[in-house]
C-alpha positions as CSV (number, residue, x, y, z in Angstrom):
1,X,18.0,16.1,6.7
2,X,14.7,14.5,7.0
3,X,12.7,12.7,4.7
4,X,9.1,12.0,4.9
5,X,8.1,8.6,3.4
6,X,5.6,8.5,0.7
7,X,2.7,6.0,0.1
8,X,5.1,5.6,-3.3
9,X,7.4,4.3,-1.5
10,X,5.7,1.9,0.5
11,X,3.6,0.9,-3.1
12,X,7.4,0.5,-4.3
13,X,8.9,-1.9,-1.2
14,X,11.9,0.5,-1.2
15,X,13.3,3.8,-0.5
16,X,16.2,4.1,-2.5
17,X,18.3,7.0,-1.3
18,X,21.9,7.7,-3.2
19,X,24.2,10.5,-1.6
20,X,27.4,12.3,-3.3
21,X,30.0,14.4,-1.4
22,X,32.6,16.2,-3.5
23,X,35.5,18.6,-2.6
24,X,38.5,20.3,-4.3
25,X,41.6,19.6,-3.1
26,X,44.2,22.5,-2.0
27,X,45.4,23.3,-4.7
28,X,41.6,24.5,-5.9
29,X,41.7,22.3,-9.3
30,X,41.5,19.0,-8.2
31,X,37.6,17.8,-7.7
32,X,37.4,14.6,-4.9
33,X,34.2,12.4,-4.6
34,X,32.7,10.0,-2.6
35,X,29.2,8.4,-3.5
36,X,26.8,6.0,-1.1
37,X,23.4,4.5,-1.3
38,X,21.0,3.2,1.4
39,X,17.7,1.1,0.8
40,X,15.7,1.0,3.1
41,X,13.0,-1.8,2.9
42,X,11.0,-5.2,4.3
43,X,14.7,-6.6,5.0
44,X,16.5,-3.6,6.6
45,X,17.7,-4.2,10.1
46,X,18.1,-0.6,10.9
47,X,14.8,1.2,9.2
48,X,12.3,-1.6,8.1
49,X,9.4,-0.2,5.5
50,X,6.2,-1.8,6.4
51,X,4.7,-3.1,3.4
52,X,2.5,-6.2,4.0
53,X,-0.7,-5.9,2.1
54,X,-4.4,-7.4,2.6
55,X,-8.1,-6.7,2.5
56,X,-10.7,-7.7,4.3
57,X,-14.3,-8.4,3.0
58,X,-17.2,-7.4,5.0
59,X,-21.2,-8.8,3.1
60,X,-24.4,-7.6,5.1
61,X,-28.1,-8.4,3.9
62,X,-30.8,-6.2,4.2
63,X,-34.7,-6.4,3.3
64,X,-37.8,-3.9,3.4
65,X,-39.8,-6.9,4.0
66,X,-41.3,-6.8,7.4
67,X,-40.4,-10.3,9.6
68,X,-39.5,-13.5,8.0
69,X,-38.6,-13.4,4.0
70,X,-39.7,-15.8,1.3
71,X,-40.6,-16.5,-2.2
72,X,-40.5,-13.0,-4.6
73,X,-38.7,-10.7,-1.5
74,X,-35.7,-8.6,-2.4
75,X,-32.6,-9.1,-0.1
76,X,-29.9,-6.3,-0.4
77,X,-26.7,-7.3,-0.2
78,X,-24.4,-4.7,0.9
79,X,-19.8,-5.0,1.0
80,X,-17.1,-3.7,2.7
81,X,-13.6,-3.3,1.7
82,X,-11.1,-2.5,3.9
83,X,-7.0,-2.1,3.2
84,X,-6.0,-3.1,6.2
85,X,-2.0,-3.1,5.1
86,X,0.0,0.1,4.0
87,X,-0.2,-1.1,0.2
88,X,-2.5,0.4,-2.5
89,X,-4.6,-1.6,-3.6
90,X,-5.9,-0.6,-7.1
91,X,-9.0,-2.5,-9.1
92,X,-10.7,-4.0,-6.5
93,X,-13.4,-6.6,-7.8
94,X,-16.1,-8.9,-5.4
95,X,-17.6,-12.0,-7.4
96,X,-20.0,-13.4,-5.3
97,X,-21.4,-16.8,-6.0
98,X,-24.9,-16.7,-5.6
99,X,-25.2,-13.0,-7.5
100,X,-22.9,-14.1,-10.0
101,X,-20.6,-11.4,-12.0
102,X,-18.5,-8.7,-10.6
């Protein structure tokens, strides 16, 4: 069987996957069982799950003034983020020092 990996699993670091065979012996009464499990994650020589995480912070400016700026003209300030690993990345905030906040 196959098994598509999830962005859960990846936001986990492991796929955990447990497997039970069972069988009744001849005589029809008797119930025989076998369990396994297999994890597959950042340390698994067989099937290593990616899961580095990162972002990467892109700032532009922009202004309606025409040529050069100075005193009283409004610069836009404009940011990118990018997830560039297979990680979710939740609550994303940019402080920026001369804007101050969040």
């Amino acid at each position: 069987p196959d098994y598509t990996i999830t962005q859960a699993d990846v936001d986990a670091g492991n796929i955990t996957n447990n497997v039970t065979a069972e069988g009744l012996e001849p005589d029809g009464t008797t119930t025989v069982q076998a369990t396994d499990t297999y994890v597959i994650d950042a340390g698994n020589p067989d099937v290593t799950l990616c899961s580095d995480s990162g972002i990467v912070v892109f700032k532009s400016a922009s202004s309606s003034t025409t040529g050069c700026v100075g005193p009283g003209d409004l610069v836009i300030y404009t940011f990118r983020v990018i997830n560039n690993g297979q990680v979710s990345i939740n609550t994303i905030t940019i402080t920026d020092d001369l804007l101050g906040g969040d």
